[in-house]
N, CA and C of each residue as an Amber inpcrd file, in Angstrom:
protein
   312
   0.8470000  -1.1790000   0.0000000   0.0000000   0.0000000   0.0000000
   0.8910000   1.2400000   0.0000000   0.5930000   1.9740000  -1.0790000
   1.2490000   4.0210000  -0.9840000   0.8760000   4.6810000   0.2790000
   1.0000000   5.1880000   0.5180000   1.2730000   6.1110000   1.8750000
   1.7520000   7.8470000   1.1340000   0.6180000   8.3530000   1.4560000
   1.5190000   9.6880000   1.2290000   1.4890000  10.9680000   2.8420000
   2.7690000  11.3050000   2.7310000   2.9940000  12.2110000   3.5940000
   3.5790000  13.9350000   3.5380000   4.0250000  14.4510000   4.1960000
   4.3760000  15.7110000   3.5870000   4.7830000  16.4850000   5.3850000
   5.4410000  17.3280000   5.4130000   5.5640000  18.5340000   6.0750000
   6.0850000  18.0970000   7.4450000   7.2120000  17.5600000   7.1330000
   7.4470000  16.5060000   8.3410000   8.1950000  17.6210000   8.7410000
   8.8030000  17.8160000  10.5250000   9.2600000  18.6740000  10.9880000
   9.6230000  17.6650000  12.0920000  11.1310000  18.0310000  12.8840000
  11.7260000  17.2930000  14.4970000  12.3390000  18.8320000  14.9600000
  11.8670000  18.7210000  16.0910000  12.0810000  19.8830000  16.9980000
  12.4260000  19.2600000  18.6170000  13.8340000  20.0700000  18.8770000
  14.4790000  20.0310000  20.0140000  13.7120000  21.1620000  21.3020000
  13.3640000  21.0950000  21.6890000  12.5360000  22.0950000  22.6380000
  13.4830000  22.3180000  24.4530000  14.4300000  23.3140000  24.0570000
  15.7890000  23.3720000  25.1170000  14.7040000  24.5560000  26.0520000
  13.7020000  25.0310000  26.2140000  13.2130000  26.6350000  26.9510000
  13.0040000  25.6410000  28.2670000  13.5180000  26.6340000  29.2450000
  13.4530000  26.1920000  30.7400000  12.0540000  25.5390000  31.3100000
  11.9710000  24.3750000  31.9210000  10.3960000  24.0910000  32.0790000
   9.5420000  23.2620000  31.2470000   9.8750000  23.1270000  29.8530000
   9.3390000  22.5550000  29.1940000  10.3940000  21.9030000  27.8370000
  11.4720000  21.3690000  28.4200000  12.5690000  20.6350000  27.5990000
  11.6310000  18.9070000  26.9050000  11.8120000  19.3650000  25.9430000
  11.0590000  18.3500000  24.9900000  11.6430000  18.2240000  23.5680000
  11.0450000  16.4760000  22.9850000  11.6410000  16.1100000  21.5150000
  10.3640000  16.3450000  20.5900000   9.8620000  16.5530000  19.7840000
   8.7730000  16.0810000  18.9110000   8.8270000  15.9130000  17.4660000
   8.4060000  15.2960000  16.9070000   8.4450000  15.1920000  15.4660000
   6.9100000  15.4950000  15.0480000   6.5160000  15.8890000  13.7220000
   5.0920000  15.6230000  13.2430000   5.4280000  16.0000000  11.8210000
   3.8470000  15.8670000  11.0950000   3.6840000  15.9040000  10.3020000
   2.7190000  15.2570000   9.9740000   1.7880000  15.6910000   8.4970000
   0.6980000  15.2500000   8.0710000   0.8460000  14.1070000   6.9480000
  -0.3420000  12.8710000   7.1510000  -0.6300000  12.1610000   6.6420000
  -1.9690000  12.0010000   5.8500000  -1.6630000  11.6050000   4.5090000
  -2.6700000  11.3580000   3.5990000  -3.8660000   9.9570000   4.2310000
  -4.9610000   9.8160000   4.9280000  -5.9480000   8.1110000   4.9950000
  -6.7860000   8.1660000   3.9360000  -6.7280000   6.9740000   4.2470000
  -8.2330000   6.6650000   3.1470000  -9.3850000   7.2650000   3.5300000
  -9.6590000   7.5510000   4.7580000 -11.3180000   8.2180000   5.5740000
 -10.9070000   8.7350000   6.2310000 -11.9300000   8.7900000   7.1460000
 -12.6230000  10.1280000   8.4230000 -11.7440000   9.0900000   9.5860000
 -12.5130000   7.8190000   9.3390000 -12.1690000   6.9060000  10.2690000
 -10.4300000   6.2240000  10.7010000  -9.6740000   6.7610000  10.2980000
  -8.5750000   6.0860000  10.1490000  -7.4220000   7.0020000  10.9510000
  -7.0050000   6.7240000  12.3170000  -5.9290000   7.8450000  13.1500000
  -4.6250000   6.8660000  12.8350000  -3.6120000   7.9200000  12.2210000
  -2.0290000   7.9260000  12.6450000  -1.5180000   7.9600000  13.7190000
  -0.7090000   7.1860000  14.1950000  -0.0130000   7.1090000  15.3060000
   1.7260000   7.1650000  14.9950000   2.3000000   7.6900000  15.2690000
   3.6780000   7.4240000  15.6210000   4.5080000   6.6850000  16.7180000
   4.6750000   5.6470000  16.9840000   5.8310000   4.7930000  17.6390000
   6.7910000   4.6370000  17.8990000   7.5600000   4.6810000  19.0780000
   8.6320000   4.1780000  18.7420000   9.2220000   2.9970000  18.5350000
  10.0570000   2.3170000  17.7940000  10.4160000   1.6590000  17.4780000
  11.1220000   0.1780000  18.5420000  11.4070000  -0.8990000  18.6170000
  11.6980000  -1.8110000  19.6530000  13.3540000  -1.5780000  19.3350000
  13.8250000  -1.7740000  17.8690000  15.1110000  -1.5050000  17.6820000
  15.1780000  -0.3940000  17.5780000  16.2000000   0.0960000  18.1730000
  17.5880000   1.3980000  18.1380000  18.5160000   1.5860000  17.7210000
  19.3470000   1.7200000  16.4910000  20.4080000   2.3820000  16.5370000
  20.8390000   2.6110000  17.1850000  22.6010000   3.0280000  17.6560000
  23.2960000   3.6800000  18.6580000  23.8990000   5.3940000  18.6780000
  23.1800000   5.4390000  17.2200000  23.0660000   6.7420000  16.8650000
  22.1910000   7.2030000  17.3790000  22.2240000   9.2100000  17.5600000
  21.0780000   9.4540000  17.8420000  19.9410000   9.4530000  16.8070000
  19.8960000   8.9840000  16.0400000  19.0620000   9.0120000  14.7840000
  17.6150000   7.8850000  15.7710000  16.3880000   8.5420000  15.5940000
  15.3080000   7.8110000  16.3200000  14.6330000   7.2900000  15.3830000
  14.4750000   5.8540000  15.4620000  13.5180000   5.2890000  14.6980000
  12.0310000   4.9700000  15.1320000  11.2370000   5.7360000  14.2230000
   9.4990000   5.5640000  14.8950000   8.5420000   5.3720000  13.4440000
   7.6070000   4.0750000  14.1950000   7.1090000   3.6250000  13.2660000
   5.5950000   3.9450000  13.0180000   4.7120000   4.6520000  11.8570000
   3.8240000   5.0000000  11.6260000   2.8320000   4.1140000  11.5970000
   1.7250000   4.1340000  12.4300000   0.4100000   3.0580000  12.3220000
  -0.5760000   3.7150000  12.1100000  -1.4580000   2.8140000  11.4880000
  -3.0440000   3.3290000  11.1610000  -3.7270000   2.4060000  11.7330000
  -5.0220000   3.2240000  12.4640000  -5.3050000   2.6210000  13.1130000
  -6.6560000   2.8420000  12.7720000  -7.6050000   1.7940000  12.3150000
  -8.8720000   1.9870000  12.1260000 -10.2470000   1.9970000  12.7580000
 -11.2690000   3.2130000  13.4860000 -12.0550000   2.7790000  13.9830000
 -12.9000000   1.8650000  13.7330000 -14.5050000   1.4380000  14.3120000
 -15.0900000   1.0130000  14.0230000 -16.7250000   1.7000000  13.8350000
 -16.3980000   3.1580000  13.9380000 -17.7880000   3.9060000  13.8650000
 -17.5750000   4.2070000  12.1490000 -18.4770000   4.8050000  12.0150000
 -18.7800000   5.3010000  10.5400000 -18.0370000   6.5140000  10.3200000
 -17.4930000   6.5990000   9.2220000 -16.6650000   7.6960000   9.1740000
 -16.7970000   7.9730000   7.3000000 -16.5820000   9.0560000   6.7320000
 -16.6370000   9.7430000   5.2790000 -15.7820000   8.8740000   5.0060000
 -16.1030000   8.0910000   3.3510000 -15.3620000   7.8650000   2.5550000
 -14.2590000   8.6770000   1.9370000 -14.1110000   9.6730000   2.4650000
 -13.1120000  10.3390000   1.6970000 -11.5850000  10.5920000   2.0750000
 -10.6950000  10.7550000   1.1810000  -9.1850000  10.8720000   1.7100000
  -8.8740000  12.3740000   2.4240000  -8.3010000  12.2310000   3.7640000
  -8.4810000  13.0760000   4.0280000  -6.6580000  13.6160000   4.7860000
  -6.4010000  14.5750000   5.4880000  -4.9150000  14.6580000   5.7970000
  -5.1510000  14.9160000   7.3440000  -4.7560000  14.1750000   7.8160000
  -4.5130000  14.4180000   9.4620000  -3.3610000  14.1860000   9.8460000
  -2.8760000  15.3820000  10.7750000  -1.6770000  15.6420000  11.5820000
  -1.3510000  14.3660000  12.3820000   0.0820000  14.1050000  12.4220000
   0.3150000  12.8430000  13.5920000   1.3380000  13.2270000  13.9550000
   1.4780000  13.1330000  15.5470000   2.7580000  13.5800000  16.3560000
   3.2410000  12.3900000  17.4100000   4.5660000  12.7770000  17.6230000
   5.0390000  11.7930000  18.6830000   5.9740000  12.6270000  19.4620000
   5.8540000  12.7840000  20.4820000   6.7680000  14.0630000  21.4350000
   7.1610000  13.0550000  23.1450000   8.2720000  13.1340000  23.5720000
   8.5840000  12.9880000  24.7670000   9.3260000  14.3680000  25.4570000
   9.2700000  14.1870000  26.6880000   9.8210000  15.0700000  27.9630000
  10.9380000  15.0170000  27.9290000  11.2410000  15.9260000  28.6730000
  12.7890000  15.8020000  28.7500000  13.9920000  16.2170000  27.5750000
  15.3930000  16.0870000  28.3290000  16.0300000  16.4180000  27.7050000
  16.3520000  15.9930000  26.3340000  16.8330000  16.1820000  25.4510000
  17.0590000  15.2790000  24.0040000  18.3480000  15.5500000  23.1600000
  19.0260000  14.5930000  22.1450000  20.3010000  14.9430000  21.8530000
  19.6930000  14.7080000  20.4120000  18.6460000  13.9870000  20.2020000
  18.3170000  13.4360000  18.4260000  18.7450000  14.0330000  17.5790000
  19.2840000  13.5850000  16.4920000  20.2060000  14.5070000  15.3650000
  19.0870000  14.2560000  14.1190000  18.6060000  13.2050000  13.9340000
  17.6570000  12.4620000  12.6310000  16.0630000  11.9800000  13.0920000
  15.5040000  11.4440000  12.3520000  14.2190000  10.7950000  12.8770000
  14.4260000  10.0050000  11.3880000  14.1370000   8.8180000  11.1390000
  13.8940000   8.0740000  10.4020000  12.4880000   7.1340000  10.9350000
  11.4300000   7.8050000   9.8790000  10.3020000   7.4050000  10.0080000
   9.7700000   5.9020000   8.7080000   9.4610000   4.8990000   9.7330000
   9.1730000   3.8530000   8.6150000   7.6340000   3.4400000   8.6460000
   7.0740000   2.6190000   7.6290000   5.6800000   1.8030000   6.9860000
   5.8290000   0.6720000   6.9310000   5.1870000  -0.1070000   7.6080000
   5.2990000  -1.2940000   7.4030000   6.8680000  -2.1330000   6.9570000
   7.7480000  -1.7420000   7.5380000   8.8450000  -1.9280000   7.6390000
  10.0500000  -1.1080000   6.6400000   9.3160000  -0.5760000   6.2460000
  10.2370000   0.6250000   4.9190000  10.1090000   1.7080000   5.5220000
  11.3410000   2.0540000   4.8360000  11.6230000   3.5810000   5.2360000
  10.4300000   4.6090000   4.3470000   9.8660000   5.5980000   5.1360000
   8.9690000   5.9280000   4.5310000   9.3490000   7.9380000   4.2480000
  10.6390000   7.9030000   5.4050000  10.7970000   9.3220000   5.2900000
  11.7060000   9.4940000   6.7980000  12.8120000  10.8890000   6.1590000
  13.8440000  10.8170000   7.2210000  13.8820000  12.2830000   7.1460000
  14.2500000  12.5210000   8.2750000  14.3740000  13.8880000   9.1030000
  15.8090000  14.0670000   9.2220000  16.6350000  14.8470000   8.5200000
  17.9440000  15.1630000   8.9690000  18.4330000  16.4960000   9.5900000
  17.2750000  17.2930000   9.3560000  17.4150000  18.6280000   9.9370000
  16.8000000  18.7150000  11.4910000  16.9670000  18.9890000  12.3740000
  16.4160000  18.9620000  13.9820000  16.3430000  20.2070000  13.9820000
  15.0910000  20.6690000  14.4100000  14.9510000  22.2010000  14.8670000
  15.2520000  22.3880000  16.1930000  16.0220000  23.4470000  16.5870000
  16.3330000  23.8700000  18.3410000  15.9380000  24.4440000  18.6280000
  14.8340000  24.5300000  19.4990000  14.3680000  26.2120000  20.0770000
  14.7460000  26.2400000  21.4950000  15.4040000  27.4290000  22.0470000
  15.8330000  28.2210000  22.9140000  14.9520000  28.6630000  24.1970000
């Protein structure tokens, strides 16, 4: 199955109080009914490069046939060193982050 995505962004979040990692970005579903999740991954690298894996997850209420784009994020606390995000699909690489944003 294609997968389309777009506007992926990883941000270092260093401001006193609220030190945090997050990645996001929007995903193309088939419906109304269908939430993205981001994961992390069981394997690691020893790089800081983070591997997290994209799921769809399908309700069971009724939802529009139509394709639609919903935001999916994955963020932890704390301090962070991540240099990459390599985001995969069903075991493929589906899209990699080499730029890390820092905010102050």
């Amino acid at each position: 199955m294609s997968i389309k995505t777009k506007d992926w962004t990883a941000q270092i979040d260093r401001m006193p109080g609220a030190a945090s990692f997050r990645t996001f970005g929007t995903v193309t579903v088939a419906h109304t009914g269908v939430t993205p999740k981001l994961e992390m991954t069981a394997i690691q690298d020893k790089s800081f490069d983070l591997r997290l894996e994209l799921k769809l997850e399908n309700s069971n209420e009724i939802s529009l046939q139509v394709e639609t784009d919903k935001v999916v994020e994955y963020k932890v606390l704390g301090d962070s060193n991540v240099t990459g995000v390599s985001i995969f699909y069903e075991g493929k690489l589906l899209h990699h982050i080499d730029k890390v944003l820092i905010t102050h």
